[in-house]
C-alpha positions, 0 to 999 in steps of 0.5 A: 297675555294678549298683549305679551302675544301681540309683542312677541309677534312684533318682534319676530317680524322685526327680526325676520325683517331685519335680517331679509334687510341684511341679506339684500345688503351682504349680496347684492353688489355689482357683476364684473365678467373677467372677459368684458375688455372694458370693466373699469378697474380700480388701480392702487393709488400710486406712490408719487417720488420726486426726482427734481429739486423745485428750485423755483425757476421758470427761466434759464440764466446766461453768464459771462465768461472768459478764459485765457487762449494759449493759442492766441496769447489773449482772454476769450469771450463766450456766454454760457446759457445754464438751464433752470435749476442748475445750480440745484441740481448737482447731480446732473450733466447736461448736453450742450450746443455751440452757437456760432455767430456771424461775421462782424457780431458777437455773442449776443447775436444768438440771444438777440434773435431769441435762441435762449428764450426757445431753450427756456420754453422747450426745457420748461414745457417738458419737450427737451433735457435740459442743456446748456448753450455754449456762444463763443466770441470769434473777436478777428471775424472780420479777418479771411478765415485762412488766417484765423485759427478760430476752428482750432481754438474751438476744438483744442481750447474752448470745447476741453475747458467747457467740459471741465467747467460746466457739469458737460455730458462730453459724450458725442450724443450729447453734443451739437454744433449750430453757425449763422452765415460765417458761423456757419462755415466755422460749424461745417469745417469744425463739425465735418472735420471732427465727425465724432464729435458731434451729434449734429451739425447746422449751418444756417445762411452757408457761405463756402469756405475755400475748399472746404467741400471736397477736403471735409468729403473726402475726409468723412468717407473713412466714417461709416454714414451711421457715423456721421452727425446729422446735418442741416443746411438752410438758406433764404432764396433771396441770400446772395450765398445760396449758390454755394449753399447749393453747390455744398448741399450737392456735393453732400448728396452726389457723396450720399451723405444724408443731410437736410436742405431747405431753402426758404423766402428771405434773405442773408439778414437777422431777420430771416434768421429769427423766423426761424430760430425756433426750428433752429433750436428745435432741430439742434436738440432734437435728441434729448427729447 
Protein backbone atom coordinates (compact mmCIF):
# COMPACT_ATOMS: atom_id res chain seq x y z
CA UNK A 1 0.00 0.00 0.00
CA UNK A 2 2.82 2.20 0.58
CA UNK A 3 4.27 1.70 -2.63
CA UNK A 4 0.54 2.14 -4.37
CA UNK A 5 0.45 5.56 -2.15
CA UNK A 6 3.96 6.63 -2.96
CA UNK A 7 2.94 5.85 -7.10
CA UNK A 8 -0.18 7.97 -6.94
CA UNK A 9 1.66 10.54 -5.21
CA UNK A 10 4.12 10.68 -8.24
CA UNK A 11 1.78 10.72 -10.57
CA UNK A 12 -0.24 13.76 -9.15
CA UNK A 13 3.02 15.54 -9.19
CA UNK A 14 3.54 14.81 -12.80
CA UNK A 15 0.38 15.67 -13.89
CA UNK A 16 0.19 19.23 -11.82
CA UNK A 17 3.85 19.39 -13.36
CA UNK A 18 2.95 18.85 -16.63
CA UNK A 19 0.05 20.88 -16.87
CA UNK A 20 2.01 24.23 -15.01
CA UNK A 21 4.50 23.33 -18.17
CA UNK A 22 1.53 23.61 -20.50
CA UNK A 23 0.36 26.79 -19.24
CA UNK A 24 3.74 28.81 -19.47
CA UNK A 25 3.81 27.63 -22.82
CA UNK A 26 -0.02 28.55 -24.45
CA UNK A 27 0.45 32.08 -22.53
CA UNK A 28 3.69 33.42 -22.61
CA UNK A 29 4.29 35.10 -26.30
CA UNK A 30 5.57 38.25 -27.14
CA UNK A 31 3.45 41.81 -26.24
CA UNK A 32 2.87 44.03 -29.30
CA UNK A 33 1.21 47.57 -28.35
CA UNK A 34 -0.93 48.69 -31.58
CA UNK A 35 0.70 52.51 -31.21
CA UNK A 36 4.50 51.55 -31.13
CA UNK A 37 5.22 52.85 -34.88
CA UNK A 38 8.08 50.68 -34.85
CA UNK A 39 6.56 46.88 -34.31
CA UNK A 40 7.94 44.93 -36.73
CA UNK A 41 5.15 43.07 -38.67
CA UNK A 42 4.97 40.41 -40.53
CA UNK A 43 3.67 40.80 -44.16
CA UNK A 44 2.13 37.66 -46.47
CA UNK A 45 4.63 36.46 -48.87
CA UNK A 46 4.11 38.18 -52.06
CA UNK A 47 2.92 36.56 -55.44
CA UNK A 48 5.90 37.31 -57.74
CA UNK A 49 3.98 37.46 -61.66
CA UNK A 50 6.54 37.93 -64.67
CA UNK A 51 5.97 40.56 -66.97
CA UNK A 52 8.92 39.84 -69.43
CA UNK A 53 9.81 37.11 -71.37
CA UNK A 54 13.75 36.21 -70.23
CA UNK A 55 14.89 35.77 -73.61
CA UNK A 56 18.43 35.89 -72.59
CA UNK A 57 20.00 38.94 -73.79
CA UNK A 58 22.20 41.34 -72.20
CA UNK A 59 22.71 43.57 -75.35
CA UNK A 60 20.77 45.20 -77.90
CA UNK A 61 21.05 44.30 -81.77
CA UNK A 62 21.98 46.78 -84.67
CA UNK A 63 20.71 45.98 -88.39
CA UNK A 64 21.06 47.14 -91.54
CA UNK A 65 18.25 48.47 -93.42
CA UNK A 66 17.22 50.30 -96.63
CA UNK A 67 14.40 51.38 -98.18
CA UNK A 68 13.48 53.04 -101.60
CA UNK A 69 13.03 57.19 -101.28
CA UNK A 70 10.54 58.58 -103.69
CA UNK A 71 11.74 61.83 -103.16
CA UNK A 72 15.19 60.86 -104.26
CA UNK A 73 14.55 58.46 -106.75
CA UNK A 74 17.34 56.05 -104.93
CA UNK A 75 17.84 53.26 -101.85
CA UNK A 76 18.49 54.93 -98.35
CA UNK A 77 20.52 53.63 -95.85
CA UNK A 78 19.94 53.73 -92.06
CA UNK A 79 20.98 51.43 -89.08
CA UNK A 80 18.31 50.61 -86.70
CA UNK A 81 19.25 49.95 -82.91
CA UNK A 82 16.33 47.06 -81.50
CA UNK A 83 16.69 46.73 -77.79
CA UNK A 84 17.13 43.47 -76.03
CA UNK A 85 14.56 40.96 -76.41
CA UNK A 86 12.56 42.62 -79.17
CA UNK A 87 12.10 40.09 -80.92
CA UNK A 88 10.47 38.15 -77.89
CA UNK A 89 8.49 40.76 -76.82
CA UNK A 90 5.70 40.91 -79.49
CA UNK A 91 3.39 42.73 -77.51
CA UNK A 92 5.65 45.85 -77.17
CA UNK A 93 6.05 49.37 -78.75
CA UNK A 94 8.73 51.31 -78.16
CA UNK A 95 9.92 54.94 -78.49
CA UNK A 96 12.46 55.95 -80.63
CA UNK A 97 15.41 58.46 -81.40
CA UNK A 98 16.85 59.99 -84.38
CA UNK A 99 20.51 60.32 -84.39
CA UNK A 100 21.71 62.55 -86.86
CA UNK A 101 25.43 62.35 -88.10
CA UNK A 102 27.99 64.95 -89.24
CA UNK A 103 28.81 65.99 -92.24
CA UNK A 104 31.26 63.79 -94.40
CA UNK A 105 30.17 60.46 -92.06
CA UNK A 106 27.87 57.96 -91.97
CA UNK A 107 25.77 55.80 -89.87
CA UNK A 108 28.32 54.25 -87.75
CA UNK A 109 29.39 57.53 -86.77
CA UNK A 110 26.79 57.41 -83.36
CA UNK A 111 27.94 53.83 -82.98
CA UNK A 112 31.48 54.87 -82.97
CA UNK A 113 31.37 56.93 -80.25
CA UNK A 114 29.48 54.54 -77.99
CA UNK A 115 25.83 55.68 -78.50
CA UNK A 116 24.34 51.97 -78.62
CA UNK A 117 26.45 50.84 -76.05
CA UNK A 118 24.68 53.77 -73.33
CA UNK A 119 21.33 52.21 -74.63
CA UNK A 120 22.27 48.60 -73.81
CA UNK A 121 23.45 49.79 -70.25
CA UNK A 122 20.66 52.41 -69.37
CA UNK A 123 17.90 49.46 -70.67
CA UNK A 124 19.73 46.64 -68.86
CA UNK A 125 20.45 48.22 -65.62
CA UNK A 126 16.48 49.31 -65.38
CA UNK A 127 17.20 53.12 -65.87
CA UNK A 128 15.14 53.58 -69.19
CA UNK A 129 12.32 51.53 -71.43
CA UNK A 130 13.57 50.02 -73.69
CA UNK A 131 13.71 51.90 -77.26
CA UNK A 132 14.93 52.01 -80.34
CA UNK A 133 17.48 53.92 -82.24
CA UNK A 134 16.87 55.04 -85.67
CA UNK A 135 20.52 56.57 -87.74
CA UNK A 136 19.79 57.43 -90.86
CA UNK A 137 22.75 58.02 -93.78
CA UNK A 138 22.37 61.89 -95.50
CA UNK A 139 24.55 60.24 -98.52
CA UNK A 140 24.91 64.28 -100.27
CA UNK A 141 26.17 65.63 -97.01
CA UNK A 142 28.87 67.19 -98.38
CA UNK A 143 26.57 69.12 -100.77
CA UNK A 144 25.10 73.02 -99.22
CA UNK A 145 22.15 72.24 -97.55
CA UNK A 146 20.05 74.65 -99.55
CA UNK A 147 20.00 71.80 -102.15
CA UNK A 148 19.24 68.79 -100.18
CA UNK A 149 16.11 67.65 -99.23
CA UNK A 150 17.36 65.51 -96.25
CA UNK A 151 14.82 67.28 -93.83
CA UNK A 152 11.76 66.26 -95.93
CA UNK A 153 13.05 63.03 -96.46
CA UNK A 154 13.18 62.48 -92.92
CA UNK A 155 10.03 63.97 -92.08
CA UNK A 156 7.69 62.58 -95.30
CA UNK A 157 9.67 59.17 -95.85
CA UNK A 158 11.94 57.92 -93.02
CA UNK A 159 10.10 58.82 -89.68
CA UNK A 160 6.17 57.06 -92.00
CA UNK A 161 8.13 53.99 -92.79
CA UNK A 162 9.91 53.47 -89.34
CA UNK A 163 6.37 53.45 -87.72
CA UNK A 164 5.18 51.23 -89.97
CA UNK A 165 8.28 48.82 -89.65
CA UNK A 166 9.41 48.53 -86.18
CA UNK A 167 6.57 48.20 -83.32
CA UNK A 168 7.07 52.32 -82.91
CA UNK A 169 5.07 54.34 -80.24
CA UNK A 170 4.39 57.01 -82.85
CA UNK A 171 2.99 59.22 -80.07
CA UNK A 172 5.01 62.71 -79.56
CA UNK A 173 6.25 61.35 -76.14
CA UNK A 174 7.71 58.72 -77.51
CA UNK A 175 9.82 60.34 -80.04
CA UNK A 176 13.22 62.19 -79.93
CA UNK A 177 15.61 63.72 -82.20
CA UNK A 178 19.63 64.23 -81.47
CA UNK A 179 22.48 65.64 -84.59
CA UNK A 180 26.01 66.00 -84.40
CA UNK A 181 27.40 69.33 -85.97
CA UNK A 182 25.73 69.47 -89.60
CA UNK A 183 23.34 66.86 -87.97
CA UNK A 184 22.79 69.02 -85.72
CA UNK A 185 21.27 71.64 -87.97
CA UNK A 186 19.24 68.97 -89.52
CA UNK A 187 17.64 68.31 -85.84
CA UNK A 188 16.81 71.86 -85.07
CA UNK A 189 15.15 72.64 -88.46
CA UNK A 190 13.37 69.42 -88.58
CA UNK A 191 12.50 69.33 -84.83
CA UNK A 192 11.82 73.41 -84.41
CA UNK A 193 9.93 73.25 -87.64
CA UNK A 194 7.71 70.21 -86.56
CA UNK A 195 7.44 70.89 -82.89
CA UNK A 196 4.58 68.28 -82.42
CA UNK A 197 6.36 65.98 -83.26
CA UNK A 198 9.16 65.50 -80.85
CA UNK A 199 9.74 65.29 -77.42
CA UNK A 200 13.12 66.51 -77.71
CA UNK A 201 15.19 68.26 -79.67
CA UNK A 202 19.52 68.21 -79.12
CA UNK A 203 21.86 69.54 -81.37
CA UNK A 204 25.40 68.97 -80.48
CA UNK A 205 28.41 71.03 -81.89
CA UNK A 206 25.56 73.55 -83.91
CA UNK A 207 26.55 75.19 -86.64
CA UNK A 208 23.61 77.76 -88.14
CA UNK A 209 21.95 77.11 -90.94
CA UNK A 210 21.01 80.15 -93.04
CA UNK A 211 17.93 81.57 -91.55
CA UNK A 212 16.92 79.01 -89.86
CA UNK A 213 16.68 81.21 -86.12
CA UNK A 214 14.15 83.57 -86.88
CA UNK A 215 12.16 81.62 -89.55
CA UNK A 216 11.82 78.41 -86.99
CA UNK A 217 11.08 81.20 -84.18
CA UNK A 218 8.95 82.92 -85.37
CA UNK A 219 7.24 79.78 -86.63
CA UNK A 220 7.26 78.17 -82.93
CA UNK A 221 5.43 81.28 -81.53
CA UNK A 222 2.08 79.95 -82.67
CA UNK A 223 2.58 76.59 -80.11
CA UNK A 224 1.94 77.48 -76.54
CA UNK A 225 5.67 76.97 -74.76
CA UNK A 226 4.00 73.75 -72.69
CA UNK A 227 4.01 72.61 -76.26
CA UNK A 228 7.13 72.85 -77.34
CA UNK A 229 9.98 69.96 -77.26
CA UNK A 230 12.61 70.24 -74.76
CA UNK A 231 15.49 71.32 -76.23
CA UNK A 232 19.61 71.17 -75.69
CA UNK A 233 22.08 72.85 -77.47
CA UNK A 234 25.83 72.28 -76.52
CA UNK A 235 29.20 73.11 -77.61
CA UNK A 236 33.31 72.78 -76.97
CA UNK A 237 34.64 76.41 -76.18
CA UNK A 238 37.20 75.48 -78.56
CA UNK A 239 34.69 74.76 -81.60
CA UNK A 240 35.01 77.28 -84.44
CA UNK A 241 30.92 77.32 -84.57
CA UNK A 242 29.97 78.11 -80.96
CA UNK A 243 29.29 81.97 -82.15
CA UNK A 244 26.58 80.59 -83.95
CA UNK A 245 25.78 78.33 -81.22
CA UNK A 246 25.65 81.35 -79.28
CA UNK A 247 24.02 83.45 -81.63
CA UNK A 248 21.03 80.67 -81.89
CA UNK A 249 20.83 79.92 -77.99
CA UNK A 250 20.29 83.90 -77.76
CA UNK A 251 17.71 84.05 -80.15
CA UNK A 252 15.82 81.27 -78.16
CA UNK A 253 16.13 83.00 -74.78
CA UNK A 254 15.59 86.65 -76.07
CA UNK A 255 11.86 84.28 -77.45
CA UNK A 256 11.98 82.92 -73.89
CA UNK A 257 11.93 79.49 -75.35
CA UNK A 258 13.07 77.26 -72.42
CA UNK A 259 16.15 75.55 -73.59
CA UNK A 260 19.43 74.02 -72.33
CA UNK A 261 23.01 75.34 -73.18
CA UNK A 262 26.12 74.34 -72.02
CA UNK A 263 29.49 75.08 -73.33
CA UNK A 264 32.21 72.61 -72.32
CA UNK A 265 36.38 72.39 -72.74
CA UNK A 266 36.89 70.71 -76.24
CA UNK A 267 36.62 71.28 -79.81
CA UNK A 268 34.53 70.64 -83.01
CA UNK A 269 36.01 66.76 -83.33
CA UNK A 270 34.75 62.95 -82.08
CA UNK A 271 36.30 63.46 -79.25
CA UNK A 272 34.54 65.79 -77.78
CA UNK A 273 31.70 64.14 -78.62
CA UNK A 274 32.36 60.85 -77.05
CA UNK A 275 33.02 62.58 -73.78
CA UNK A 276 30.19 63.10 -73.70
CA UNK A 277 27.92 60.98 -75.44
CA UNK A 278 26.43 59.24 -72.17
CA UNK A 279 24.87 62.53 -71.19
CA UNK A 280 23.89 62.88 -74.60
CA UNK A 281 21.92 59.52 -74.76
CA UNK A 282 20.86 60.08 -71.26
CA UNK A 283 19.06 63.40 -71.75
CA UNK A 284 17.50 62.46 -75.05
CA UNK A 285 15.61 59.59 -73.27
CA UNK A 286 15.20 61.06 -70.19
CA UNK A 287 11.44 60.45 -70.58
CA UNK A 288 11.10 57.02 -70.59
CA UNK A 289 12.53 56.42 -67.32
Amino acid sequence: MKSFSRNCTFLIWLIIGLSACQQVTTTVSPSIDPQTTNTPTIAPKPTITPTTVSCGDKTGRIQKATFKSKLLGRELQLLVYLPECYEFQSGEIYPVLYLLHGQGSNTEQWVKLGATEIADQLIFLGKRHPFIIVMPFEDDSLQPTTSSQFSQVLLKEIIPWIDATFRICSEKKCRSIAGISRGAGWAFRLGLSNPELFESIAAHSLPSFDGDDKRILNGLKKFPISDLPRIWIDAGRSDLFLPEAREFEAALTESQIPHEFYVYGGYHDEEYWQSHVEEYISWSTLSWK
